[in-house]
PDB file of N, CA, C and O in Angstrom:
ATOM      1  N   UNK A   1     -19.783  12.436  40.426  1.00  0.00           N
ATOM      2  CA  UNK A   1     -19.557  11.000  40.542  1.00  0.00           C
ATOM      3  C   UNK A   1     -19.297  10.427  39.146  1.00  0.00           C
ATOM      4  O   UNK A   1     -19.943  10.518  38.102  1.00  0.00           O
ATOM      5  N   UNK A   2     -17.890   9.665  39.520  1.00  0.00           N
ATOM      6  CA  UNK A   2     -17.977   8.759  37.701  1.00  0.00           C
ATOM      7  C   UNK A   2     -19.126   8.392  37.389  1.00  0.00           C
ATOM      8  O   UNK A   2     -20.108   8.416  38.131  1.00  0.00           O
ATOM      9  N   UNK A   3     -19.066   7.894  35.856  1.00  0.00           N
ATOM     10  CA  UNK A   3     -20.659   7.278  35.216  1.00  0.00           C
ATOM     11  C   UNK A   3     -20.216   5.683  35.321  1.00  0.00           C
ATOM     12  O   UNK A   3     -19.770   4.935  34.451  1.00  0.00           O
ATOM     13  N   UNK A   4     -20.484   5.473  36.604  1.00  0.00           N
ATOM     14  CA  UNK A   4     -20.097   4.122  36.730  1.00  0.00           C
ATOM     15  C   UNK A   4     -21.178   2.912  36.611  1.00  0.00           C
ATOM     16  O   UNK A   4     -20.912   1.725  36.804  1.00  0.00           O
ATOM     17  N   UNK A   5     -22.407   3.425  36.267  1.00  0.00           N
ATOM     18  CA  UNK A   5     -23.038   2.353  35.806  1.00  0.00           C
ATOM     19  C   UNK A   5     -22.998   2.011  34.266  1.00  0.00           C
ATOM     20  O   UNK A   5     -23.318   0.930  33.771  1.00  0.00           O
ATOM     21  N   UNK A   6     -22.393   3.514  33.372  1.00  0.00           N
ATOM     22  CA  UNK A   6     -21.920   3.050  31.838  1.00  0.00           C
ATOM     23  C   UNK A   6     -21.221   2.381  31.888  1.00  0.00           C
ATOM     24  O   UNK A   6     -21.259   1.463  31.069  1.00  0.00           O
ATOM     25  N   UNK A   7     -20.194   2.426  32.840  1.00  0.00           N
ATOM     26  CA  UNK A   7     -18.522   2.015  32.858  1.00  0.00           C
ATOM     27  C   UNK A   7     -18.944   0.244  33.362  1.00  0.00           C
ATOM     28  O   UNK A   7     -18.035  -0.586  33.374  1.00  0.00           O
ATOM     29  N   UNK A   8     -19.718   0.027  33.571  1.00  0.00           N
ATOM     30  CA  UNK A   8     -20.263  -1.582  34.390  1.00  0.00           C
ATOM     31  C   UNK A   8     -20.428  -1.888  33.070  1.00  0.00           C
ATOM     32  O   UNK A   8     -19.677  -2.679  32.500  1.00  0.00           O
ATOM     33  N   UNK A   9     -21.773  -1.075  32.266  1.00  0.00           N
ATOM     34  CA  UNK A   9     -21.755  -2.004  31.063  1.00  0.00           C
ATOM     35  C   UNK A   9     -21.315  -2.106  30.243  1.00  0.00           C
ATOM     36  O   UNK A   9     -21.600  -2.940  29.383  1.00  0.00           O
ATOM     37  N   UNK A  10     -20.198  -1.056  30.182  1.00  0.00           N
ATOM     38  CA  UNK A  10     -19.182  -1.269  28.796  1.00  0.00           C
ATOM     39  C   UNK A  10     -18.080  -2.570  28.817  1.00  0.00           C
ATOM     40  O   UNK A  10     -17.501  -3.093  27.864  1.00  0.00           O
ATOM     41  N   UNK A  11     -18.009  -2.907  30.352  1.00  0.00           N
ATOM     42  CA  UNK A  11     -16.873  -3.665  30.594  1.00  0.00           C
ATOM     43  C   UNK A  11     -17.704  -4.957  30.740  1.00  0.00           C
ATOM     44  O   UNK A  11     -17.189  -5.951  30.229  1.00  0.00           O
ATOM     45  N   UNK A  12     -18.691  -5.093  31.242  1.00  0.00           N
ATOM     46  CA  UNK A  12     -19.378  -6.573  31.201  1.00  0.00           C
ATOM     47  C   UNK A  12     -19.849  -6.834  29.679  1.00  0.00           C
ATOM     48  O   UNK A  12     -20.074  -8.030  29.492  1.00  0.00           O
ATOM     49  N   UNK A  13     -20.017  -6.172  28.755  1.00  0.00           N
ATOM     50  CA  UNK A  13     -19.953  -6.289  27.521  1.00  0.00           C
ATOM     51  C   UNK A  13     -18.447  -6.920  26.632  1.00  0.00           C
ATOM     52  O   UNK A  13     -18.294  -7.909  25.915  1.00  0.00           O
ATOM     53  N   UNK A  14     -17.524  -5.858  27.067  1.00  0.00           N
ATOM     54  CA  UNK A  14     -16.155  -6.781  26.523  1.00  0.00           C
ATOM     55  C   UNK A  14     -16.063  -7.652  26.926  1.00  0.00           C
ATOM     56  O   UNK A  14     -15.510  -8.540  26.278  1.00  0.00           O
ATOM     57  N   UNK A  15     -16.507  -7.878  28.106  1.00  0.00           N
ATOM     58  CA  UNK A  15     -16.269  -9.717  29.128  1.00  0.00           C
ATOM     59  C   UNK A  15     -16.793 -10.677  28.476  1.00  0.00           C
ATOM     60  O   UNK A  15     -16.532 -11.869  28.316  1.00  0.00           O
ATOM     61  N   UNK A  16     -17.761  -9.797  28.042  1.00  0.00           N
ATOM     62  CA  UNK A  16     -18.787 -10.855  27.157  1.00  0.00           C
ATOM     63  C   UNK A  16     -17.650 -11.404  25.807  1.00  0.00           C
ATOM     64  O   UNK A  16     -17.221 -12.511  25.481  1.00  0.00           O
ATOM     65  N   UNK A  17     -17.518 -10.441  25.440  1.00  0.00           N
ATOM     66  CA  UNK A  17     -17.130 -10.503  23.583  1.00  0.00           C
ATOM     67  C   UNK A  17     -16.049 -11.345  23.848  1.00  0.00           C
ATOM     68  O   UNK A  17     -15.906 -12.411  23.249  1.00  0.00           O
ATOM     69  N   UNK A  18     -15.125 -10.864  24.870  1.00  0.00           N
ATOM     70  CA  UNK A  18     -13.996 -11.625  25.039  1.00  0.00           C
ATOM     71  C   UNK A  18     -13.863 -13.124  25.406  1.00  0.00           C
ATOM     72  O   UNK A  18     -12.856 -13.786  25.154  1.00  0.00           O
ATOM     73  N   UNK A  19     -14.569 -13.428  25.800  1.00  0.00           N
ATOM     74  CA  UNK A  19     -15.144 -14.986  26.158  1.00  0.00           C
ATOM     75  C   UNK A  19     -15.516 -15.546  25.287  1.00  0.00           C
ATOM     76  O   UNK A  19     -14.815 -16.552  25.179  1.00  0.00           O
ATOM     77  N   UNK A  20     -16.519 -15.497  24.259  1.00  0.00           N
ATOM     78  CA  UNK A  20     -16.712 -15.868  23.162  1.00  0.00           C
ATOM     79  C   UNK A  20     -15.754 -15.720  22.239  1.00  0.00           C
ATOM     80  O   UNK A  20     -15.654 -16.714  21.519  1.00  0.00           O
ATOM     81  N   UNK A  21     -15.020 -14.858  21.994  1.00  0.00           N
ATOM     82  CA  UNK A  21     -13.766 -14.984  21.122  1.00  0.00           C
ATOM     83  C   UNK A  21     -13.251 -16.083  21.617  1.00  0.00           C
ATOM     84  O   UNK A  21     -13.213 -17.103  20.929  1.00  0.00           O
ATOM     85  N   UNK A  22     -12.722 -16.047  23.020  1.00  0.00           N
ATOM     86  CA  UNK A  22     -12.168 -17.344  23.865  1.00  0.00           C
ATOM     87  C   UNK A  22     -12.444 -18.814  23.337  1.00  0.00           C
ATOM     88  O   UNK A  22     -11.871 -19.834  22.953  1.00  0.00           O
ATOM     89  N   UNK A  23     -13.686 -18.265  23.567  1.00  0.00           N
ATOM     90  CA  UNK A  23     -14.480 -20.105  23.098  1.00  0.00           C
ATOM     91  C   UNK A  23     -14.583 -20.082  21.780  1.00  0.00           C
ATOM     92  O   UNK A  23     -15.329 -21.015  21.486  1.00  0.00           O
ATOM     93  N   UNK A  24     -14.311 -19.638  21.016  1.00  0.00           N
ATOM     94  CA  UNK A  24     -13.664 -19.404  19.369  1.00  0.00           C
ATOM     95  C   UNK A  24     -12.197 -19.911  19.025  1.00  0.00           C
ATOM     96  O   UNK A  24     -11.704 -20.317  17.973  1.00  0.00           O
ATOM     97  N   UNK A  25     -11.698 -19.742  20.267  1.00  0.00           N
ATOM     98  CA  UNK A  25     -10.150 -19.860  19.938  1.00  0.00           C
ATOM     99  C   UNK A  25      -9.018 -19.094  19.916  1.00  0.00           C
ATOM    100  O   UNK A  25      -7.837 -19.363  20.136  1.00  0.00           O
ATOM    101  N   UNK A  26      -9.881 -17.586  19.455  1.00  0.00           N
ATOM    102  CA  UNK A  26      -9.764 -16.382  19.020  1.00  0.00           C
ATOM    103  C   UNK A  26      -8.840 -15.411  19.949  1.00  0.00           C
ATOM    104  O   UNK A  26      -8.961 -14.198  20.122  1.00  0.00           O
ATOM    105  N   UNK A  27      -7.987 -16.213  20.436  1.00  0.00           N
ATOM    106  CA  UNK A  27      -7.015 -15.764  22.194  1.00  0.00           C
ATOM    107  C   UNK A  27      -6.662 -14.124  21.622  1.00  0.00           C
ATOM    108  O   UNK A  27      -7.073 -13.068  22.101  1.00  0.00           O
ATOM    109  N   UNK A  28      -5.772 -14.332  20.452  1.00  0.00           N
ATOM    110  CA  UNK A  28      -5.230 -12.616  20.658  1.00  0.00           C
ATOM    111  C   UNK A  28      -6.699 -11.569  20.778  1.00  0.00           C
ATOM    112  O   UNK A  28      -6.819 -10.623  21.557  1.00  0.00           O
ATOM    113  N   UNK A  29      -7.748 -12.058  19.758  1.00  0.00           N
ATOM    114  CA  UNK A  29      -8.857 -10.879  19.859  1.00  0.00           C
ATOM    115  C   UNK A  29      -9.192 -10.502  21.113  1.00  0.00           C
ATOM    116  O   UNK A  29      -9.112  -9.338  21.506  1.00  0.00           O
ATOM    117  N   UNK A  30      -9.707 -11.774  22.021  1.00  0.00           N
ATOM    118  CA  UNK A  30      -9.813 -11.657  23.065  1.00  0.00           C
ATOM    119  C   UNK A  30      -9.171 -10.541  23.877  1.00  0.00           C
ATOM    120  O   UNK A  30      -9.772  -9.625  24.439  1.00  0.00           O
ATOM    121  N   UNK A  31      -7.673 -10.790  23.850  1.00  0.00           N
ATOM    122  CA  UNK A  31      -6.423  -9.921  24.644  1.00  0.00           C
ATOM    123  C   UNK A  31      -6.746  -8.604  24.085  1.00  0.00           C
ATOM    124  O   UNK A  31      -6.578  -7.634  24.824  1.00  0.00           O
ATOM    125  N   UNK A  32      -7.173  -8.422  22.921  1.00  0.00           N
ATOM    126  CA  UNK A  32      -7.525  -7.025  22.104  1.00  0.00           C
ATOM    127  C   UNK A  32      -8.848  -6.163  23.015  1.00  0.00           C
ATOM    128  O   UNK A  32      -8.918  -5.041  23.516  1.00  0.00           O
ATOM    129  N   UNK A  33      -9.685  -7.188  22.930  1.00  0.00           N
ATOM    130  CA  UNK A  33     -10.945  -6.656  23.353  1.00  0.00           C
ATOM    131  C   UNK A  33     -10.720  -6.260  25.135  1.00  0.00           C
ATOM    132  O   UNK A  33     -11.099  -5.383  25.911  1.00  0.00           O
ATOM    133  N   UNK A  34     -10.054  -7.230  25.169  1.00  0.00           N
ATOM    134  CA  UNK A  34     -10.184  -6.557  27.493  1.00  0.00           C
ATOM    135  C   UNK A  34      -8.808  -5.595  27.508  1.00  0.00           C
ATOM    136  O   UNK A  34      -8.533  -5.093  28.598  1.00  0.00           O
ATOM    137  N   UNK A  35      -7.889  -5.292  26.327  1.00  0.00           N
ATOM    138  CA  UNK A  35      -7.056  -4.313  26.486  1.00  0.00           C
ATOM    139  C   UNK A  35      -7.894  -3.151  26.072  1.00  0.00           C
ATOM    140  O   UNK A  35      -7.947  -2.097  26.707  1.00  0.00           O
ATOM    141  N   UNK A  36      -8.291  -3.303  25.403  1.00  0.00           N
ATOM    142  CA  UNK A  36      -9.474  -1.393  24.398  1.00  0.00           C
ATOM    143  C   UNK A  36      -9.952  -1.784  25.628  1.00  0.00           C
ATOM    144  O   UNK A  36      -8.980  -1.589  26.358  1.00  0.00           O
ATOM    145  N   UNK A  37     -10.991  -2.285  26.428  1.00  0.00           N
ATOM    146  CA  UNK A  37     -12.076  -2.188  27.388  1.00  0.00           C
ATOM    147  C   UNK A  37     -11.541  -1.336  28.966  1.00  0.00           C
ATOM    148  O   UNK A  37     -12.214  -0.592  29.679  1.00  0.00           O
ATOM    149  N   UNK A  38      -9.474  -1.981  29.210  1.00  0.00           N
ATOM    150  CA  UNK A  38      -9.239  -1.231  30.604  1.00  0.00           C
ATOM    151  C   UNK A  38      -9.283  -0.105  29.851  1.00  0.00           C
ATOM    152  O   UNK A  38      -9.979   0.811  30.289  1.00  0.00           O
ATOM    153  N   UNK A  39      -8.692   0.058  28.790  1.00  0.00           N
ATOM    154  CA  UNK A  39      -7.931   1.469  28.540  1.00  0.00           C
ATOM    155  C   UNK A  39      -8.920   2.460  28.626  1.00  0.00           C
ATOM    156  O   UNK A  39      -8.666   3.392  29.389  1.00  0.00           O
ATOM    157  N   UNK A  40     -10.258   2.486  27.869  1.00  0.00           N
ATOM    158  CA  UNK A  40     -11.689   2.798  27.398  1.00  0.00           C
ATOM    159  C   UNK A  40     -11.931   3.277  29.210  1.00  0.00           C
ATOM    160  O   UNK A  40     -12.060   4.401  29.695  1.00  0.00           O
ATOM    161  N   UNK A  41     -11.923   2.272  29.704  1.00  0.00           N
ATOM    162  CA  UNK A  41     -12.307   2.403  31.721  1.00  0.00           C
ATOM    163  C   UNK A  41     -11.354   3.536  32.314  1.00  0.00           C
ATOM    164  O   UNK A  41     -11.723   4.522  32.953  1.00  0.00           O
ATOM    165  N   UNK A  42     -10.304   3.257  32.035  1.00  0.00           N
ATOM    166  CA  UNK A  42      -9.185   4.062  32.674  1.00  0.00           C
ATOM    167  C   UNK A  42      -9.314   5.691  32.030  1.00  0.00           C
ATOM    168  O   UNK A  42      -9.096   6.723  32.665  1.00  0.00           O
ATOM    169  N   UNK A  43      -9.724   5.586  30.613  1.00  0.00           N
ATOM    170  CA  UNK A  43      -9.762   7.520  30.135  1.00  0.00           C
ATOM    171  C   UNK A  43     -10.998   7.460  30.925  1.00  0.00           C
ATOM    172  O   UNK A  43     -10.960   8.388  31.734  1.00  0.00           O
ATOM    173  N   UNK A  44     -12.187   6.707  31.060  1.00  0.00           N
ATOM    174  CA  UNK A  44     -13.607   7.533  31.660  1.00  0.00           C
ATOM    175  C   UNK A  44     -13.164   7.932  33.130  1.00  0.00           C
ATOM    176  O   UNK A  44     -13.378   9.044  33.612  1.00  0.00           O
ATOM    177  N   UNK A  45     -12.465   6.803  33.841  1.00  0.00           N
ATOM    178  CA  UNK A  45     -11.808   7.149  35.057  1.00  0.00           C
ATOM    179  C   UNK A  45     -11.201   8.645  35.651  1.00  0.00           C
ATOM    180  O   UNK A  45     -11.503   9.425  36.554  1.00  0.00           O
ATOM    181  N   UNK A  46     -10.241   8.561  34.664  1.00  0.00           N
ATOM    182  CA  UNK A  46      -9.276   9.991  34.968  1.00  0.00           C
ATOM    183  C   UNK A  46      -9.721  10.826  34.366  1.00  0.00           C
ATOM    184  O   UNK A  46      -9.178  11.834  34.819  1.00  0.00           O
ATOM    185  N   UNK A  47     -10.613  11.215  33.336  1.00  0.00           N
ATOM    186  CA  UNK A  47     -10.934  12.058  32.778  1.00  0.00           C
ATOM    187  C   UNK A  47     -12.106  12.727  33.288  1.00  0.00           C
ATOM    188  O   UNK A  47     -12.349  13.934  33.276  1.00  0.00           O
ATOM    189  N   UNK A  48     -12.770  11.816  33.719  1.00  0.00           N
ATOM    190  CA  UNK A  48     -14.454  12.797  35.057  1.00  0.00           C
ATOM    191  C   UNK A  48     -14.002  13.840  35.696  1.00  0.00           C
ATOM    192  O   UNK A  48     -14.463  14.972  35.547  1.00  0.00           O
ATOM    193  N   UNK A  49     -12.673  13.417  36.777  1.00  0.00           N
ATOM    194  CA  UNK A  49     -12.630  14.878  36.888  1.00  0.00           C
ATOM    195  C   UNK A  49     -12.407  16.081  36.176  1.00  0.00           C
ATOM    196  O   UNK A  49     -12.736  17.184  36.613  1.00  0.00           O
ATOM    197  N   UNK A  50     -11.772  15.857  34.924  1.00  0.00           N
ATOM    198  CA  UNK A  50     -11.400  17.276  34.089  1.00  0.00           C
ATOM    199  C   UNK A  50     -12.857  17.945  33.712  1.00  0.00           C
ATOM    200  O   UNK A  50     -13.071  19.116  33.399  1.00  0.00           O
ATOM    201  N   UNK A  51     -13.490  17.212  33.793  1.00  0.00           N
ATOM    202  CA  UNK A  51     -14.965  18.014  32.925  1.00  0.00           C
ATOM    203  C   UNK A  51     -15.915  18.367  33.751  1.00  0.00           C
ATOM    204  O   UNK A  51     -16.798  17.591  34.116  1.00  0.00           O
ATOM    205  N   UNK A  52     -15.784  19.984  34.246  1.00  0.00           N
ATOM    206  CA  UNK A  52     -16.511  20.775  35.067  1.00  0.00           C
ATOM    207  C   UNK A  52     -18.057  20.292  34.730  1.00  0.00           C
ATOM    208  O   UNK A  52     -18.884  20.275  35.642  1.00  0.00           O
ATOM    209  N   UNK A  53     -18.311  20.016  33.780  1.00  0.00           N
ATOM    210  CA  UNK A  53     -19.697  19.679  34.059  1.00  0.00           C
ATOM    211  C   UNK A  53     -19.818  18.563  34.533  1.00  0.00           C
ATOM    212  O   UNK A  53     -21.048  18.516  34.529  1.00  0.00           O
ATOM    213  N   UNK A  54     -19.628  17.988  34.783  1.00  0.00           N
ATOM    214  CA  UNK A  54     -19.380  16.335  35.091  1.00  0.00           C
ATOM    215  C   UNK A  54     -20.037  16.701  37.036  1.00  0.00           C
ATOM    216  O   UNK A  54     -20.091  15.782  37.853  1.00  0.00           O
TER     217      UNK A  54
END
């Protein structure tokens, strides 16, 4: 099974950061931070299955 309770808090964490950048003003960081965060989601995604130990 994915590690989908890491994968919850890695992404409710960028949600976080990214919002506060938001309310900073800080729009591109923002766009920075929830782009690294799918991408970050998407390798843990496709990559569980490659790793027999997993």
């Amino acid at each position: 099974m994915p590690p989908y309770k890491e994968m919850y808090f890695h992404l409710f964490n960028a949600i976080t950061d990214a919002l506060e950048a938001t309310a900073k003003g800080e729009y591109q960081t923002a766009r920075r931070i929830l782009i690294a965060a799918l991408q970050w989601e998407e390798e843990q995604y496709i990559g569980f299955g490659e790793n027999p130990d997993s």
